[in-house]
N, C-alpha and C positions, 0 to 999 in steps of 0.2 A: 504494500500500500504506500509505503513512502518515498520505496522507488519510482511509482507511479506518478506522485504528486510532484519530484524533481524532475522528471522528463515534463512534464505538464507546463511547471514555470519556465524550464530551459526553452521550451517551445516559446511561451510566452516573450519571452526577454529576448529571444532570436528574432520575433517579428517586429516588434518594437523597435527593436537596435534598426530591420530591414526596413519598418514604415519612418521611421527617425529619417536614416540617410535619402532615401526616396525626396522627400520634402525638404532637403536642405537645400542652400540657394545657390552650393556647388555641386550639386545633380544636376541640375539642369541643363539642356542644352543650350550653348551662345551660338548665335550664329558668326560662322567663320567670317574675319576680315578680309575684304575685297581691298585690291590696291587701291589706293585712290585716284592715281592717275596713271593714263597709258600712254604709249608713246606711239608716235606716227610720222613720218617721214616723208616729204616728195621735192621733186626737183622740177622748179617752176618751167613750164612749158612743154615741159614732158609729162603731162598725168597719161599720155597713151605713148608707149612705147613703139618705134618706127620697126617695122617688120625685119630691117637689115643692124638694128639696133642705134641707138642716138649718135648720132653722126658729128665728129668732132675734130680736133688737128693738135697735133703733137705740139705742146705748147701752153694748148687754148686751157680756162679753169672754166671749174662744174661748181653750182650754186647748190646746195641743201638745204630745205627750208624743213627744221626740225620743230614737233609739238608736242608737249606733254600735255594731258585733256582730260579732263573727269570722263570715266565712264559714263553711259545713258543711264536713265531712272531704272531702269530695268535690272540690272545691277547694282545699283546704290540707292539706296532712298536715305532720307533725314537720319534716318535710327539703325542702318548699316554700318558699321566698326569699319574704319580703313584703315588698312594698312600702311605707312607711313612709307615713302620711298625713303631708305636710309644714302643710297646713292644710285643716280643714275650718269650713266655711259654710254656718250655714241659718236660715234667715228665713220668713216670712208677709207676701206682700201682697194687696193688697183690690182689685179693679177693679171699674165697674160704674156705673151701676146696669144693664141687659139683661134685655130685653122678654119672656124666657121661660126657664126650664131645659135647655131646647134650644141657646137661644144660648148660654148658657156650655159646655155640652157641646162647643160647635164650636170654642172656642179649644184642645182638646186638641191638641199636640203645636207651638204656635204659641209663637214667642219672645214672651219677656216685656215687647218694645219693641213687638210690631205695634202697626201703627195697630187693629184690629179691639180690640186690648182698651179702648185709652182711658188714660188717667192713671192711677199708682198713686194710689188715695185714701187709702191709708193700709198703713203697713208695720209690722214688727216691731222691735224691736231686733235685729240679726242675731248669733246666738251663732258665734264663731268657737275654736276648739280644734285641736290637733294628738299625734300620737302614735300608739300602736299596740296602748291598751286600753280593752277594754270600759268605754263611757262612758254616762251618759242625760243629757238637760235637759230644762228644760220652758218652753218659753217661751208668749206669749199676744198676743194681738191684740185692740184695743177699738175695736168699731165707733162714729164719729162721732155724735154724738146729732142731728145735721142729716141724716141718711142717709133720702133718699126711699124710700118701699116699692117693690122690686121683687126681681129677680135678682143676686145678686151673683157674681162669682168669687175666693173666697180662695184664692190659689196658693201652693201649698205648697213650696218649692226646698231643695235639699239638695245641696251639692257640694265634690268632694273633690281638691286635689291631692296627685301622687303625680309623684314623680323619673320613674317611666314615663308620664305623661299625668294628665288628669282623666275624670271621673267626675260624672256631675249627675243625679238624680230630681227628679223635678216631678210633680203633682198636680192636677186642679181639682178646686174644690169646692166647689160650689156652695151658697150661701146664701140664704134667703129669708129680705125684711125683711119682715113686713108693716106697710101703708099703715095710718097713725095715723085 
């Protein structure tokens, strides 16, 4: 019988401890921090890339017109937690030179060290910023005036850390020098 009535209380004091934790205000679920701002990228006059690729001259510089932007309402509202950008980083480099439009197309989704790209031949200054307001830059890239005519790939990288993780966009984009 008095074995009975301590399993009875251990029962008891088991659900209680489980209805206790249940209702505290660290059970609950937070909803995960969304970053607060994204990055986006383009280069004035070119939003549509030319079928034989942006067409340029060994020499000539390339404009970047960079954005950092609050996500749509659809992702953040008033009462959504953001993630704070702790740093963000973004730069232009140049690989190349590649035997057709085709080839540069193939390095999409390929790290920036394969061997398939080759050397950087030249990069930007990398603009680095932090915070969690609407921001723009503009940075540029001057192609070498030794630059043989062919294909290039100017890769465009944008990346963000955040206390939850990082974040990175990349781009190719393809250049044609023409041969002097």
């Amino acid at each position: 019988m008095i074995k009975r009535v301590i399993q009875v209380i251990s029962i008891i004091i088991s659900l209680c401890l489980f209805v206790v934790a249940c209702s505290s205000p660290f059970a609950k679920t937070q909803p995960a921090p969304v970053p607060c701002l994204a990055i986006d990228s383009n280069i004035p006059s070119y939003h549509v890339i030319p079928s034989q690729g942006i067409p340029a001259q060994a020499g000539s510089r390339i404009i970047i017109n960079w954005t950092l932007y609050k996500p749509g309402p659809n992702i953040q509202s008033s009462t959504t937690p953001v993630d704070k950008i702790q740093r963000a980083v973004m730069r232009e480099m140049l690989y190349g030179p590649f035997p057709s439009r085709n080839a540069v197309d193939h390095l999409a989704g390929q790290n920036t060290n394969a061997a398939s790209r080759g050397q950087v031949i030249v990069s930007s200054q990398p603009i680095i910023t932090s915070g969690c307001n609407n921001q723009s830059f503009t940075s540029s890239i001057i192609f070498p005036k030794q630059l043989k005519g062919g294909y290039y790939d100017l890769y465009i990288e944008g990346s963000s850390s955040f206390a939850s993780g990082t974040s990175t966009i990349g781009s190719e984009v393809p250049i044609h020098i023409k041969a002097d």
